[in-house]
C-alpha positions as CSV (number, residue, x, y, z in Angstrom):
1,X,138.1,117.7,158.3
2,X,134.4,115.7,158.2
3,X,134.8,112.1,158.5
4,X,134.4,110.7,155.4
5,X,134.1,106.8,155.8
6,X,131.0,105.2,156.1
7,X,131.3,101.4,156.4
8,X,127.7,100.7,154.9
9,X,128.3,102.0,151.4
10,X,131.5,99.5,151.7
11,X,129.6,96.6,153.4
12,X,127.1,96.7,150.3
13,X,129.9,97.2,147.3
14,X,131.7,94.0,149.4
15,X,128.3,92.4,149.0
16,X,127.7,92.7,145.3
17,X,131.7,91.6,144.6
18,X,130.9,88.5,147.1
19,X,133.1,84.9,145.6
20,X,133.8,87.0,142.7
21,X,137.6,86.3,141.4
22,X,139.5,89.1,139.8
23,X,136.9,91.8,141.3
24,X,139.6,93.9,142.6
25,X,140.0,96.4,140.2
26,X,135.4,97.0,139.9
27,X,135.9,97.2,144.0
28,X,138.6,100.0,144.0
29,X,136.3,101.7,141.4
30,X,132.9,101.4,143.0
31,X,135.1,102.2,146.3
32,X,136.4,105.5,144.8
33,X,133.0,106.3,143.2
34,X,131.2,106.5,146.8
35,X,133.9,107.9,148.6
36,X,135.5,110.0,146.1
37,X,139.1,108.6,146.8
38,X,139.9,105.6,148.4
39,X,140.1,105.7,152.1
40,X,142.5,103.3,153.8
41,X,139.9,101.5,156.6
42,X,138.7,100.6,153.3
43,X,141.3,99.3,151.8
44,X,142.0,97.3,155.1
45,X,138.9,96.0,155.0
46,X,138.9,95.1,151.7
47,X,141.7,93.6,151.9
48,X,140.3,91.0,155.2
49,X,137.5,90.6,152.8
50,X,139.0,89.4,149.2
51,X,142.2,88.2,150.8
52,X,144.6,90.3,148.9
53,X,147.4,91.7,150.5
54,X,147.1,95.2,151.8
55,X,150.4,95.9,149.3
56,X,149.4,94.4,146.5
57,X,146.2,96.1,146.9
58,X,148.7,99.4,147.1
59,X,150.7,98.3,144.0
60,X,147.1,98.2,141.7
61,X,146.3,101.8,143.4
62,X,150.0,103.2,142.6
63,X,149.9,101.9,139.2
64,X,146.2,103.2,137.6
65,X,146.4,106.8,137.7
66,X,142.7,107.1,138.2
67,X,143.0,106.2,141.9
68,X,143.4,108.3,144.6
69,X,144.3,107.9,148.4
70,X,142.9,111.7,149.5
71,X,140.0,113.3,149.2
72,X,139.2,114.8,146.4
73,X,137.8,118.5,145.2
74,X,133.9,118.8,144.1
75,X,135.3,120.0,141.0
76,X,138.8,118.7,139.0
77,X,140.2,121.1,137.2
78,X,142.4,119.8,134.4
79,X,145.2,122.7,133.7
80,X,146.6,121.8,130.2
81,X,150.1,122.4,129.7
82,X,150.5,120.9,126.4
83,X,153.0,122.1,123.8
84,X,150.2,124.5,122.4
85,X,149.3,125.6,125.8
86,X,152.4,126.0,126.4
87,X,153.5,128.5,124.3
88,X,150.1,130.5,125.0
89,X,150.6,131.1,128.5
90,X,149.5,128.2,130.3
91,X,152.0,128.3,133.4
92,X,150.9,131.6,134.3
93,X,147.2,130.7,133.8
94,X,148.4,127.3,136.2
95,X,150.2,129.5,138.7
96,X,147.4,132.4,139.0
97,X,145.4,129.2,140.0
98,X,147.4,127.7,142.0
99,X,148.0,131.1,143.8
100,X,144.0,132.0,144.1
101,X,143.1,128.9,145.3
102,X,146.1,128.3,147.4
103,X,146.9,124.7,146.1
104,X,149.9,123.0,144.8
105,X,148.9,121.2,141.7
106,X,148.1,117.5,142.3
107,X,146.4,118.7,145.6
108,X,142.9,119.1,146.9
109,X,141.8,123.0,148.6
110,X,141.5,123.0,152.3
111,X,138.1,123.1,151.8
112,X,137.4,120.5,149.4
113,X,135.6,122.4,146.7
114,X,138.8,121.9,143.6
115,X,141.5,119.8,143.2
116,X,144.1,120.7,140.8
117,X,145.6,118.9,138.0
118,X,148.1,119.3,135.4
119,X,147.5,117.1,132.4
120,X,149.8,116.8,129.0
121,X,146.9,117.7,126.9
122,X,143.2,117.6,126.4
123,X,143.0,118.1,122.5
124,X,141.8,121.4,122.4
125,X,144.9,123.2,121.3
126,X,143.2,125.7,119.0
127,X,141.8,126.8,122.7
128,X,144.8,127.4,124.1
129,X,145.9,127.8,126.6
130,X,143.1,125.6,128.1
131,X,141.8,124.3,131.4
132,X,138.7,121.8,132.1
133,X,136.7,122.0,135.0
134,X,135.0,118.4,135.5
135,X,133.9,118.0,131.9
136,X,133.4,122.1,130.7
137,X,136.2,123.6,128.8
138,X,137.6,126.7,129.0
139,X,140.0,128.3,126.5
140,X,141.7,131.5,124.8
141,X,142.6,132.2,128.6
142,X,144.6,134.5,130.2
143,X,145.0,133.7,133.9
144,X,142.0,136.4,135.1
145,X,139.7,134.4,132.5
146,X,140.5,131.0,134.0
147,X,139.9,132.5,137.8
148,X,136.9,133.9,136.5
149,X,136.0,130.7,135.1
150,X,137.0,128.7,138.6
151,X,134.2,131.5,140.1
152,X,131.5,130.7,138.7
153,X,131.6,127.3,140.5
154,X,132.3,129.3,143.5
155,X,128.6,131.1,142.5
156,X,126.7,128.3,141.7
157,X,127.6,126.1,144.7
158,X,126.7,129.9,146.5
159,X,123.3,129.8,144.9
160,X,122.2,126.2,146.0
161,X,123.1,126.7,149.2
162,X,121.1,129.5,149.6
């Protein structure tokens, strides 16, 4: 896997948040936002920096669900599994993706293109079963239609890089 870390995007978020009191929370953010997930030579550092113990620093990071301590996919994809959902077929649209992709949900592909989420519901349910990939929605799905939908991502990212 590419290393990930660069200590000048750090050094300059550091810099911005300089004597600033409560800043943890804006850091961990701004972290996240450069690196995509919060890496721990960061959090060490930060840590040295703000002088905030490393696990209290953990205990903020365990308790907001929109932190992460792994890398995360190029694209989130949000499998709803809502009562509606639910009762449309929405495990077997989560496990054809989970199968194609070859990812557990709550993990990141190998190759760092998806991640995979369950969530309790995104408050589409006259789409059901739905899934969201970064902010596009995708519903009525049967679990061919949601792969189909995870492919064109596959495409596009083909396209620019040719």
């Amino acid at each position: 896997m590419p290393e990930l870390f660069d200590n000048t995007k750090l050094e300059k978020i550091l810099e911005m948040h300089s004597g600033q009191k409560g800043a943890l929370i804006p850091i961990l953010q701004e972290i996240q936002a450069a690196y995509g997930y919060l890496p721990e030579e960061a959090l060490k550092m930060v840590s040295r920096r703000v002088k905030v113990p490393l696990s209290r620093i953990y205990g903020v990071i365990t308790f907001y669900a929109q932190f992460y301590l792994t890398p995360r996919g190029k694209h989130l994809i949000k499998a709803c599994q809502g009562t509606a959902c639910h009762v449309r077929g929405a495990s077997q649209v989560l496990d054809n993706l989970s199968r194609e992709l070859k990812v557990n949900p709550g993990g990141t592909t190998e190759d760092l293109s998806f991640s995979l989420e369950t969530v309790a519901c995104v408050g589409t349910c006259f789409l059901a079963p739905v899934i969201m990939i970064n902010e596009d929605y995708y519903g009525k799905l049967t679990p061919k239609k949601a792969m189909d939908a995870v492919k064109k991502y596959f495409e596009k990212a083909a396209k620019e890089e040719g």
